[in-house]
C-alpha positions, 0 to 999 in steps of 0.5 A, spaced: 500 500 500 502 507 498 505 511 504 500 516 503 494 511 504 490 509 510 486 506 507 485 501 502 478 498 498 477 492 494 475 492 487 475 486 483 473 488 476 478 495 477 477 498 469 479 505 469 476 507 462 476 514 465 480 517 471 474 516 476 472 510 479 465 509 484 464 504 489 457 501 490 454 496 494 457 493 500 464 495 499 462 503 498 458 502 505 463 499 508 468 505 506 463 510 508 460 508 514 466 504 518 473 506 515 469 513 515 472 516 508 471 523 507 472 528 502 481 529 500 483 522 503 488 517 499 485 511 498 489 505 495 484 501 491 486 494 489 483 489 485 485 482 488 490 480 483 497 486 485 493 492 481 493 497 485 490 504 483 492 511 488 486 515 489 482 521 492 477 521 495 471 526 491 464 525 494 463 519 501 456 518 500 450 511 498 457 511 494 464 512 494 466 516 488 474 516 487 479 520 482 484 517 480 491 519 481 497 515 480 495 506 476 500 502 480 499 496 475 
């Protein structure tokens, strides 16, 4: 995991067609609600295969919406 990243998310089908991605569902609510992830936090996203994506927390709501900053493949 980054050194700038608390936290980290589980997404196991990680595509990165643009430079966002969203959480949804179990995941997303568990971000939200338990790790208390708030707007400006860095979040690694890993998808279970040695991907991991450097991201920034955009909004933490139903959902979690994440800008991506760095593709660690």
């Amino acid at each position: 995991m980054d050194d700038r990243c608390r936290h980290a998310v589980f997404l196991p089908d990680l595509d990165l067609g643009g430079n966002t991605l969203e959480l949804t569902g179990d995941e997303a609510r568990h971000a939200v609600r338990v790790k208390r992830l708030q707007p400006g936090q860095r979040v690694a996203v890993l998808d279970g295969r040695g991907r991991r994506v450097v991201t920034e927390v955009v909004e933490a709501t139903r959902t979690l919406s994440l800008r991506v900053l760095e593709d660690g493949h």
